[in-house]
C-alpha positions in Angstrom: 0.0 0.0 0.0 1.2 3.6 -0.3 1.9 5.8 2.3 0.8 9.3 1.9 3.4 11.7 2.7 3.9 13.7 5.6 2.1 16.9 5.6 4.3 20.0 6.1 3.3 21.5 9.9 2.4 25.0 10.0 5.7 26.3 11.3 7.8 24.5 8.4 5.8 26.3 6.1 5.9 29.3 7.9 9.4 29.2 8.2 10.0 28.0 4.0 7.8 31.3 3.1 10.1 33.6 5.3 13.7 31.8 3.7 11.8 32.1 0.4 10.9 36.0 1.1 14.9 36.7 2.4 16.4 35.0 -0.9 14.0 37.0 -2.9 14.7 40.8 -0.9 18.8 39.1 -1.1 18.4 38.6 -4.8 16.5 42.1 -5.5 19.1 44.1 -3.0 22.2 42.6 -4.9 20.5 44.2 -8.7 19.1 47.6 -6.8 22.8 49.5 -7.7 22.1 48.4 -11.3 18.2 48.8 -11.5 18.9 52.3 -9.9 21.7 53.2 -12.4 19.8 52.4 -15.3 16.6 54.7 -14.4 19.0 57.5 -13.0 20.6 57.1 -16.7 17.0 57.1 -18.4 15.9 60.5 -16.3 19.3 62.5 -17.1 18.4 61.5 -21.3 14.9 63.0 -20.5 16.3 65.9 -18.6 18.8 67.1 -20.9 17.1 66.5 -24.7 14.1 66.3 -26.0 13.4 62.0 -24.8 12.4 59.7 -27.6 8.6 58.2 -26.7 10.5 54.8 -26.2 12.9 56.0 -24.1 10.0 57.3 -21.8 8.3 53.7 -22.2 11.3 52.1 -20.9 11.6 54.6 -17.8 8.2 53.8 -17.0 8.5 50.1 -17.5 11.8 50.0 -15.5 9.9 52.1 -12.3 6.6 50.2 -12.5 9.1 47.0 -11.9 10.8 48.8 -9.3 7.8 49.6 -7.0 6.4 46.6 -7.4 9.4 44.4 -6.5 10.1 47.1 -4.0 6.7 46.5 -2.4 6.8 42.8 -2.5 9.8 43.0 -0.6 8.6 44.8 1.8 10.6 48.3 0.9 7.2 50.6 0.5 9.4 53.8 1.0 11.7 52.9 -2.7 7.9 51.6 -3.9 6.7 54.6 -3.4 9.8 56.9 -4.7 9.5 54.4 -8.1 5.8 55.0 -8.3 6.4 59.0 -8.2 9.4 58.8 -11.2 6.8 56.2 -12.6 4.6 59.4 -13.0 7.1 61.9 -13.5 7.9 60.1 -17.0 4.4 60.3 -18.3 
């Protein structure tokens, strides 16, 4: 006969969520420097010329990311900073 498997208690799961949720804020923190760079890059093109439509799509794309990710994490202040430049490129 087979034998069901154990099921997972509470607390195991509890405690696979939170090791899943610090890999995923260690994975985003290590490709914020980058992620940061690449907007800061995208807002000094719009600042300084006259920015191409897709250069504006690709700001907004990049900051709707951001604040989302941000807010999945847990980091609503950089959510909320991402959703304003989210904005600010319309």
């Amino acid at each position: 006969q087979a034998v069901a498997p154990p099921v997972p208690s509470q607390s195991t799961l509890s405690a696979f969520a939170d090791a899943t949720l610090l890999t995923f804020r260690q994975k985003f923190s290590k490709s914020l420097p980058s992620r940061l760079k690449q907007i800061e890059e995208i807002i000094d093109k719009v600042i300084r010329e006259k920015p191409a439509p897709n250069l504006l799509i690709e700001g907004r794309r990049l900051s709707h990311n951001l604040k989302g990710t941000s807010r999945s994490c847990g980091f609503d202040v950089l959510g909320n900073m991402a959703e304003r430049i989210e904005y600010s490129l319309r």
